[in-house]
N, C-alpha and C positions, 0 to 999 in steps of 0.2 A: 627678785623673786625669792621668796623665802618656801623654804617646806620641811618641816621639820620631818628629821630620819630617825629610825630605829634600827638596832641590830636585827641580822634579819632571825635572831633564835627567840628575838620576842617583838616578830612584826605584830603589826596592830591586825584583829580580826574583823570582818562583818559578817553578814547576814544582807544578800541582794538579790531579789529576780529569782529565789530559791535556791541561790549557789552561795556559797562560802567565800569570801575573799578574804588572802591576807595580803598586807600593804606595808613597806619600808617607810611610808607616814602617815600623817593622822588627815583621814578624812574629813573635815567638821562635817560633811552634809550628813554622812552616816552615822546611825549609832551606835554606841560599840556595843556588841549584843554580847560577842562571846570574848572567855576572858584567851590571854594568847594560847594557855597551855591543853588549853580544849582537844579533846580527842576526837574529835569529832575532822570527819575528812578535810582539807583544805581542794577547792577546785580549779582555782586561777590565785596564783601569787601576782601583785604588783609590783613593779621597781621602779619608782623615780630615781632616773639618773642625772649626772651634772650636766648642763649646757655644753660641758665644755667634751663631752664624748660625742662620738660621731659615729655614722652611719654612711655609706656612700648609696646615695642615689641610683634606681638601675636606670639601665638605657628604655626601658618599654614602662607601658601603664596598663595594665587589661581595664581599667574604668576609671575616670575622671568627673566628678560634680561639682556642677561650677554654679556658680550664684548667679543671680535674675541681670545682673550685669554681663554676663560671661567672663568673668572671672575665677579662677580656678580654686574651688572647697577642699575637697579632698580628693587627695587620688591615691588608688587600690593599685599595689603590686604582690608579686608571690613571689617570694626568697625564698633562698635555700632552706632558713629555718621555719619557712611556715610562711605571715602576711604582713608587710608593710603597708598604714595604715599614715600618708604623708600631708596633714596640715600644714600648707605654706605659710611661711613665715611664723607661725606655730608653734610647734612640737611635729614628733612623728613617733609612732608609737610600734612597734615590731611585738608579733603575737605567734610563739613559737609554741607551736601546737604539739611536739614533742614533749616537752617539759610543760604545758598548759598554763606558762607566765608571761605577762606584758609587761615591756620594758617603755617605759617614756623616756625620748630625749628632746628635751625642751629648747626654744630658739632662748638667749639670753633675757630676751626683756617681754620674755611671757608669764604672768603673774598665776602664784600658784592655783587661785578659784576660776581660773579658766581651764588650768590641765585636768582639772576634777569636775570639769563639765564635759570635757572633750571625753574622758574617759568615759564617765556615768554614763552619758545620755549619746556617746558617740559610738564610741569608741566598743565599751560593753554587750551592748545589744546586738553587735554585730558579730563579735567576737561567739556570744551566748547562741547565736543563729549557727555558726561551725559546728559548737557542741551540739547541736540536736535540740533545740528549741523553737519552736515559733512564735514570733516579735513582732509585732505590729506595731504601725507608727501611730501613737495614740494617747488617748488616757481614760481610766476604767475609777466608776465609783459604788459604793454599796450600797442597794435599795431593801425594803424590805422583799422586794421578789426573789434577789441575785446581785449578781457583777452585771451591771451595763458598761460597756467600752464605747466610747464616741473615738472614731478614727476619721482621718483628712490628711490634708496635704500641708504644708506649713502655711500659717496665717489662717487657716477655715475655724476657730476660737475652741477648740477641742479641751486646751488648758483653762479658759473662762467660764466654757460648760461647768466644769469638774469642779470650778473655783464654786461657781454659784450652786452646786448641792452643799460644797462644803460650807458655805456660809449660809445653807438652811438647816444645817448641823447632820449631814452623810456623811460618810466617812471616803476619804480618799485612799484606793488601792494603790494609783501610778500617776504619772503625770506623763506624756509622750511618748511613750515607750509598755509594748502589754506583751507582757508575755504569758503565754497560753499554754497547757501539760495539759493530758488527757490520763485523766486520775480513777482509778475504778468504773470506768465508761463513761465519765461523766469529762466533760472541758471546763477548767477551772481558771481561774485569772489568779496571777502569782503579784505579792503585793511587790514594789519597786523600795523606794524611804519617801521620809518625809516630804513634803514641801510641793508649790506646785510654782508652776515658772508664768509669773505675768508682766504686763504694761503696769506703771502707774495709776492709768487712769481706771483700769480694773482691780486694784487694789483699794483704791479710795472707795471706788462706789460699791462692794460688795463687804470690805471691811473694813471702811474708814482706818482708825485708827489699832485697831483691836491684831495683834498677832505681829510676828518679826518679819524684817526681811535681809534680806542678805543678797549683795551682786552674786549674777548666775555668771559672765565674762566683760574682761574689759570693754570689750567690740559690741556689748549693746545693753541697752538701759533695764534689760527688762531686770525683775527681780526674784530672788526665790523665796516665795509668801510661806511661811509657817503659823500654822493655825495653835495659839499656844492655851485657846480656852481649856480645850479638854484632851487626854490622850487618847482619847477615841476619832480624833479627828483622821488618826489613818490606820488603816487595817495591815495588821500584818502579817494575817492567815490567811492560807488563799480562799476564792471563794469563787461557788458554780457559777461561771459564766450563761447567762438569759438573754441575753442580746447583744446584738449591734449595731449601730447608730450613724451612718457615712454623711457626716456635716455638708451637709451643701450653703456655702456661703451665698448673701446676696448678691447682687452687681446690679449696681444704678446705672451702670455705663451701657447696661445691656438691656434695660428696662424691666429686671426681675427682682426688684426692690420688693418685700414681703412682710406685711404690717404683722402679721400673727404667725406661729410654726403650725410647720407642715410636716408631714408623716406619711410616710407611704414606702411601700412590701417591695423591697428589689428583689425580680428573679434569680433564680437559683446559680444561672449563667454570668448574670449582671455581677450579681455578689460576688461571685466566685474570684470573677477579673478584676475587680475593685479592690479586693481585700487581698489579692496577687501582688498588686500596683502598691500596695499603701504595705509591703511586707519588707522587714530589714533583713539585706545578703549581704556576707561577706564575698561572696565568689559564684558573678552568675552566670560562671562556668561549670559549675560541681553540678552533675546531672545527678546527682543521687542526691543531693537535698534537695533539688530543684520535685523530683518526684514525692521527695517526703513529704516539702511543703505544700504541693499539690494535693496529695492525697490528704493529711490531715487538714488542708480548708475545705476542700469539699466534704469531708464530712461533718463538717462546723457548718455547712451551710446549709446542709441538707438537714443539721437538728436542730440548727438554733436560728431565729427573726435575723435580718440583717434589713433595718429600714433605713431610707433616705430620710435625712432630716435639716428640713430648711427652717433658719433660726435668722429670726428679724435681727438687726443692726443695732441694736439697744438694751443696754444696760438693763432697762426697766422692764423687758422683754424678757429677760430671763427666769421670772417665776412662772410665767406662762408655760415657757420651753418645760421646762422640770413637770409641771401639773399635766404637759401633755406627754412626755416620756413614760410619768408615772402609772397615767390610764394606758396608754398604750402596753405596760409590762402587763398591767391589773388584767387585760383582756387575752393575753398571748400566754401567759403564764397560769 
């Protein structure tokens, strides 16, 4: 594992999710927006530490998420200084809400662009939900209406969606992860960085050859697409969120296979629990976020569309989806 360090009096800065980080090494996914000596607030410091520091395991877990095998993903503890945050065989990441810095300590033979997944798209979002944020599990792109978010569950093609406006030349705000502020009355989508996480075979067929990629972790092929035509390809102001889009995947095995997209108005109820269901917590014990998050979706759902959208199984299917998204903003909006 290599990762390159910095003193921490000139750690490296970003610009993420609308918070500040600084970092003891160099990101590549991010870019470096501000320079270190910026006066501007710091909100979360990072620390990559050596493998060779340790951490003792507690004896309890208040939440464990195990993969489709039942095998164990992550599991959620509270320590004295705040949350441990335990990838097996991994890394494990302590998030000491005093001080507002995450420390990694990484297993030896985990290679550094998996810790900088674990973090971004894991680790952060979750962390960002403590401080007072709401994150949904998703990805958000720019129409000329607004911010549309397409959210789901892992695999319902939420990152393919967002690939195929990008490759009709929209602009991407996030990829899996949307975080949402309530801005002069108004709910805004905050942009995440560049890049959007796919298959190959959705790289090829949306952008052949055109734009970079770069491994997202060792443990899976997918890649992180960078659109390098124009730098308009991702927004990085936020912008009023207009909708919401709850993928509903086909199933042939169920005989709800769907040659064209479908669109239709989930109730206010419907919504509510969906977009409950599809929300990132660090701790779903904290009844005061648990209230916050409550009260700011329902009134997301009470001012903004949240449609069900069924999206045919095909590549080629995907201009349709966008021309029907698009009518649908053109009428609602």
């Amino acid at each position: 594992m290599t990762i390159v360090a910095h003193r921490q009096d000139t750690a490296v800065r970003y610009r993420i999710y609308g918070h500040i980080l600084s970092c003891n090494a160099r990101l590549h996914e991010l870019e470096l927006t501000l320079p270190p000596d910026s006066t501007e607030h710091t909100d979360l410091r990072i620390q990559f530490l050596s493998s060779s520091e340790s951490i003792p395991l507690p004896s309890s877990w208040y939440l464990t998420v195990s993969l489709a095998d039942g095998t164990p993903w992550l599991r959620y503890a509270e320590i004295a200084s705040g949350y441990l945050l335990h990838f097996p065989h991994l890394a494990d990441f302590v998030y000491d809400t005093s001080s507002d810095s995450i420390r990694c300590i990484p297993q030896a033979k985990t290679p550094a662009h998996t810790l900088h997944h674990l973090l971004l798209d894991q680790v952060l979002p979750l962390v960002l939900n403590y401080k007072g944020d709401e994150v949904l599990h998703g990805a958000a792109v720019v129409t000329p209406y607004g911010a549309c978010a397409f959210v789901g569950p892992t695999g319902a093609g939420k990152s393919t969606l967002a690939a195929s406006f990008l490759s009709a030349g929209y602009s991407v705000l996030t990829d899996d992860c949307v975080v949402l502020h309530l801005h002069d009355g108004h709910i805004v989508a905050i942009p995440a960085y560049p890049g959007v996480r796919l298959w190959d075979d959705a790289i090829s067929a949306l952008f052949g050859t055109i734009g970079s990629c770069a491994p997202v972790a060792h443990y899976t092929p997918k890649q992180r697409f960078t659109d390098t035509r124009s730098a308009a390809s991702f927004c990085s102001s936020a912008v009023p969120l207009v909708a919401i889009y709850v993928l509903d995947s086909h199933d042939t095995e169920q005989g709800t296979s769907v040659s064209t997209p479908e669109v239709s108005q989930l109730a206010e109820r419907e919504a509510l629990m969906t977009l409950l269901s599809l929300a990132f917590k660090l701790d779903i014990r904290d009844r005061r976020m648990l209230t916050r998050e409550f009260d700011f979706l329902h009134r997301l759902v009470t001012h903004i569309p949240v449609r069900r959208l069924t999206v045919p199984d095909s590549f080629t299917a995907l201009p349709a989806v966008q021309a029907a998204i698009l009518h649908d903003l053109a009428l609602s909006c």
